[in-house]
N, C-alpha and C positions, 0 to 999 in steps of 0.2 A: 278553316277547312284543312288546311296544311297540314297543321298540329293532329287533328284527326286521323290524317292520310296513314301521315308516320305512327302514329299507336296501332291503328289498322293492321298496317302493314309488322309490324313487330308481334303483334300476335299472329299471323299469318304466320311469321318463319318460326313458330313453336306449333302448329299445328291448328292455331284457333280459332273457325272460321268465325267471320262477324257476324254479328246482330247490329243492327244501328236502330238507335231509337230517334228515329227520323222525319224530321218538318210537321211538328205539331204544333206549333204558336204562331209559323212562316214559313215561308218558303228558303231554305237555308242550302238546299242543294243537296241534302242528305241523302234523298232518296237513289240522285245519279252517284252519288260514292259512293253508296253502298252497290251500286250494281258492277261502277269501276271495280271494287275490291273483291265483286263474287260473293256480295254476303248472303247467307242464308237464309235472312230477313230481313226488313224495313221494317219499323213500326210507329204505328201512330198514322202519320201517312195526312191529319187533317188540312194542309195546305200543301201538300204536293202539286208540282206543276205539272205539265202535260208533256216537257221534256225529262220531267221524272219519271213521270207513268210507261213512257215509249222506253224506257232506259231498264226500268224493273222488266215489262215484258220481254225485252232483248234479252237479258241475262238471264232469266229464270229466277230471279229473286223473289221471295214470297212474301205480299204483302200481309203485314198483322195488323187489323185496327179495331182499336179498344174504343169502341163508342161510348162505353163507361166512364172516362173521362171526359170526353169533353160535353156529354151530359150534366157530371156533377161540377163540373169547374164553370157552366153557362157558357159556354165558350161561342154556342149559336150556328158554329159551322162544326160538320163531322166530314169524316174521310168522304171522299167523290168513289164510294164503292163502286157505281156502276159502271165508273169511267173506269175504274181499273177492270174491270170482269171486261167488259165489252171490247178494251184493248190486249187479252189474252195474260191478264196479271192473275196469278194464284194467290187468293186472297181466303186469309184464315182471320178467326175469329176470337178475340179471349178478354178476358176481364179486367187486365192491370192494376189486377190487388195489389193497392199503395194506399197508406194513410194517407196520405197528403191531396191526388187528385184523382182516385177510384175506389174507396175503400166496399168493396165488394163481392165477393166470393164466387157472385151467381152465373154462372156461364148460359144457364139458359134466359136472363134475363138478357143476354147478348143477344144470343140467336133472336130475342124479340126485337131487339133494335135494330138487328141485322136489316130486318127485313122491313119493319117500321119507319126506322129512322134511314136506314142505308140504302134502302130501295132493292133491297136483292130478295130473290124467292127464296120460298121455304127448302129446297133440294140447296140452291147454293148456301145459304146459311145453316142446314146441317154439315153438307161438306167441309165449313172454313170453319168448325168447330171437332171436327172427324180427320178424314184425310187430311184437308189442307192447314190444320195444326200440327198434326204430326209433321209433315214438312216442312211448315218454317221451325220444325228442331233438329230436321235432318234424321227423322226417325222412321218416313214412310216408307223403308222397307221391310219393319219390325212389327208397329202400331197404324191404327187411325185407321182401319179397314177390315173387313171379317175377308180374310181370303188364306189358301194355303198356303203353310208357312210362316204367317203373322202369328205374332202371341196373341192367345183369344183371352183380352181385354175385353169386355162385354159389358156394357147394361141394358136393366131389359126397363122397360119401362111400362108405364101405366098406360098410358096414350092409346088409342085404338088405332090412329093413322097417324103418319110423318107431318100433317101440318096441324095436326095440337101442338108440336112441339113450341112454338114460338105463340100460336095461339094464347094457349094458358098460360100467362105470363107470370114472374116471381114466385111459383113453385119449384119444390124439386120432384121430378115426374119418375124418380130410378126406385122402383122395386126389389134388384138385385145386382149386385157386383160380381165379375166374375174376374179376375186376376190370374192370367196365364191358365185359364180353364178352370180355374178352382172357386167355387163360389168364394168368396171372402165376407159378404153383408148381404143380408134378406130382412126387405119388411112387405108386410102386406098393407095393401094400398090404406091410407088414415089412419096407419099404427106405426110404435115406433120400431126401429131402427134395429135389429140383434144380428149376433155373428150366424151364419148356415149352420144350421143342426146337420 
């Protein structure tokens, strides 16, 4: 834990706030150093304790938990989402594309776990893939929200309501991209993929 402290903190005095990838196999204490250090996120989070949870809510630390792991590794336990939502923890959502123990791309296959396996509703499981992703990158004054001011990053999707989104699982539901306002990709729904005419 030491040895951590101090790489921490040495990034810190060049400007670089942490990320810790934190208490996924144990309880290693991750989650409270990362909140000691101010980091920007914990992740993983599948055996955090409940003096970790009360540590992250203290600080403002954003949890990230990739249920895409420990899915495909069998691991059996996934992050206590609820316990972190219900203790005032910001808890975001994503993939942890890795050969090794998430190879997976699918972020809405998340937001199904989210809510499947993590116990959280459909509003908090698009938030912790919207807003509360941008925030554990320290971005939600730019992205992760339609509001004035934000760069209008957009997609639009197929869906007719916000709880298809986790509903229809392992598809991709995005019709069109919009990059700083500018379309970037358009398809129409069961066709492929072309750049906006």
């Amino acid at each position: 834990m030491e040895q951590c402290r101090t790489i921490l903190a040495a990034g810190i005095q060049h400007d670089l706030r942490p990320k810790l990838h934190a208490d996924q196999l144990s309880d290693g204490g991750g989650a409270a150093l990362g909140a000691e250090m101010g980091a920007v996120s914990a992740d993983h989070l599948d055996f955090v304790s409940d003096t970790g949870i009360a540590a992250l809510a203290r600080a403002g630390v954003t949890a990230v938990l990739l249920p895409g792991a420990a899915f495909f590794l069998g691991a059996g336990r996934s992050a206590p989402a609820r316990k972190l939502l219900d203790s005032g923890v910001h808890v975001a959502l994503s993939t942890d594309l890795n050969p090794g123990s998430s190879p997976t791309e699918n972020l809405w296959l998340m937001a199904t776990m989210g809510c499947c396996t993590l116990r959280m509703t459909v509003a908090e499981a698009i938030r912790a893939v919207t807003c509360e992703a941008a925030r554990a990158l320290a971005r939600e004054g730019e992205v992760g929200s339609l509001e004035i001011g934000k760069k209008a990053d957009i997609l639009i999707l197929e869906n007719r309501s916000h709880a298809e989104i986790p509903y229809h699982y392992g598809v991709n539901p995005v019709t069109r991209v919009f990059k700083s306002g500018k379309c970037v990709s358009s398809k129409e729904p069961n066709s492929k993929e072309q750049p906006c005419g």
